[in-house]
N, C-alpha and C positions, 0 to 999 in steps of 0.2 A: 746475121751480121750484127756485132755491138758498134756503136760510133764511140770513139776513143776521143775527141775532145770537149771541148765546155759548148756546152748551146749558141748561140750566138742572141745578142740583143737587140731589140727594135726599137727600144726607148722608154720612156717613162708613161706608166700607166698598163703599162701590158706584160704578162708574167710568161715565161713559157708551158708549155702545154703539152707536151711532147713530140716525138716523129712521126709524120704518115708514115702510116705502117704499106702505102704502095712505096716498095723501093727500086730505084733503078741501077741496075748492074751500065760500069763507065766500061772502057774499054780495057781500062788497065784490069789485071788481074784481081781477083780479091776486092774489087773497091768499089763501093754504092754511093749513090746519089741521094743523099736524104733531104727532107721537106720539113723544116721545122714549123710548129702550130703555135700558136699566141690566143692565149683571154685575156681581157681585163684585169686587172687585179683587184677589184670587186666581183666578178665572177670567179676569178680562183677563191677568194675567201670563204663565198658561198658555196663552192662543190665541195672544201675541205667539213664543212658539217655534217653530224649525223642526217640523216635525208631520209623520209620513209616517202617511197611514191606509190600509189596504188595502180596496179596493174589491173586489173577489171575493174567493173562498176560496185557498188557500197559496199566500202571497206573504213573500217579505224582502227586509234592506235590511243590507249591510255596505258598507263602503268599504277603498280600496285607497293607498296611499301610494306615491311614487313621486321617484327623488333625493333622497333621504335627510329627504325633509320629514317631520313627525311631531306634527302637531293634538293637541292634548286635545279628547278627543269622548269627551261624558258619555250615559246615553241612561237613556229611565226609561217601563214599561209599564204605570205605574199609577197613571197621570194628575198625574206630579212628588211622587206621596210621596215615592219615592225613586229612587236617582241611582247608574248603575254606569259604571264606566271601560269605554268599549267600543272591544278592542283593532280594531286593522287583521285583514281579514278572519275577521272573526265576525259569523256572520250570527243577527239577528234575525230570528225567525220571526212572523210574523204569519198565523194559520191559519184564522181566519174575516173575512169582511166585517165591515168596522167597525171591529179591530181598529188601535191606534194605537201608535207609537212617537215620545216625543220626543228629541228633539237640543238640545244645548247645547254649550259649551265655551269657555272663555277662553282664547284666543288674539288679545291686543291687537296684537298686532304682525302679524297677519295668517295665516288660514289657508292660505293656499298663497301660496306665494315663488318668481317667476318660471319655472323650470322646475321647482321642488321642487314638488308640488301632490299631492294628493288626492281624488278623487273618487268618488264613491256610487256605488253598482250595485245593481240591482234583479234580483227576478220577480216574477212576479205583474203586477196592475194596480195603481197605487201612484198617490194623490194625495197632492200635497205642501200645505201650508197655512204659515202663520205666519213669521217674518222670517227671513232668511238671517241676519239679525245677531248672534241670538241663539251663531251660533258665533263671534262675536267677544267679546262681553264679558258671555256665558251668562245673558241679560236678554232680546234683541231691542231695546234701547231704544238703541242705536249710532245715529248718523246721519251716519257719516263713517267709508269705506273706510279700514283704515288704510296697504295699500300696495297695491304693483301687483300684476297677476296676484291678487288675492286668493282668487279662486271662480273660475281661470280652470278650462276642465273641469269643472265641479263633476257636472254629471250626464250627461256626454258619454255616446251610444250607452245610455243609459238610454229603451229600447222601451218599458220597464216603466210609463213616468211620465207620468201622464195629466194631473197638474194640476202647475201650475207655483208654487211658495211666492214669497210677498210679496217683492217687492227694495225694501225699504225707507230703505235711504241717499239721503239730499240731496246729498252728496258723495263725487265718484268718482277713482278715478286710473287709470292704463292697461292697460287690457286686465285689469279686477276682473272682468270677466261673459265672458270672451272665450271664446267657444267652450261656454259654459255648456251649451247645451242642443243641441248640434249631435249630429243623429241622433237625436234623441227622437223617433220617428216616430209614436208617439202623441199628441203635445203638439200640442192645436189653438189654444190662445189663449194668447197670451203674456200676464205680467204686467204691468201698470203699471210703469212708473220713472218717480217722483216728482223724482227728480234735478233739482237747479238745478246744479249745478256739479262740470265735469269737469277 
């Protein structure tokens, strides 16, 4: 069953979240009961970023630059209090299950530039969560790749990466996801792409 009108609101400071997914069938024909969910709107800010959480114990997450490319990639292990420049290869540790790391960075014109590009490296077992976009204008709230190759490679030959983060753009250009995930030989379910237009 889809619900065919707008969410309802609860007021200021709380975002919606979407439907419990328990639904109850009414009496009328065809007609369910839905249960709508609310966060924060500093919690939804926060699950809109890229997010690496380690699913077992010692695991990390640096990245490698390559043709002279060079992203601002901010990172922060204490649920966005706060915010450190994290150079090319330095690796964050993430030492028990659970533990999280976020990603950010503004780079409007694009994280990786056709053979210039950067990409993650992992160990451990590593789920990804929250928008790729958030490394383009350090929000997640982007809806438009802004050039080619953007994320081409981004998690090449990462064994490590068990879940795959949100690709959240409605607009794409060529070869932004190319080879993204090629070799992730743990990655069993691909994400969604919402995309209308390439």
């Amino acid at each position: 069953p889809v619900y065919g009108g707008n969410p309802p609101s609860i007021g200021e400071g709380y975002v919606f979240d979407g439907w419990d997914k328990e639904l109850s069938k009414l009496d009328v024909p065809d007609v369910y009961y839905y249960t709508a969910k609310y966060i924060t709107e500093e919690d939804a800010a926060l699950e809109r970023l890229l997010c690496f959480t380690a699913v077992g114990s010692s695991a990390s997450v640096w990245y490698e630059n390559f043709n002279g490319n060079s992203p601002e990639v901010l990172y922060s292990t204490d649920n966005g209090k706060t915010w450190s420049v994290l150079e090319e290869n330095t690796l964050v540790e993430l030492q028990n299950a659970g533990d999280k790391v976020y990603i950010k960075g503004n780079n409007p014109d694009g994280f990786s530039h056709e053979r210039a590009i950067s990409r993650f490296m992992m160990t451990g077992q590593i789920a990804a969560s929250g928008s790729l976009m958030s490394l383009i204008d350090g929000e997640g709230l982007a809806k438009k790749i802004p050039n080619s190759n953007c994320f081409d490679s981004l998690f090449i030959r990462c064994g490590s990466l068990v879940q795959a983060p949100e690709l959240t753009a409605t607009e794409l250009t060529r070869e932004c996801y190319r080879e993204m995930f090629r070799y992730c030989s743990n990655l069993r379910e691909a994400p969604q792409l919402p995309a209308t237009t390439v």
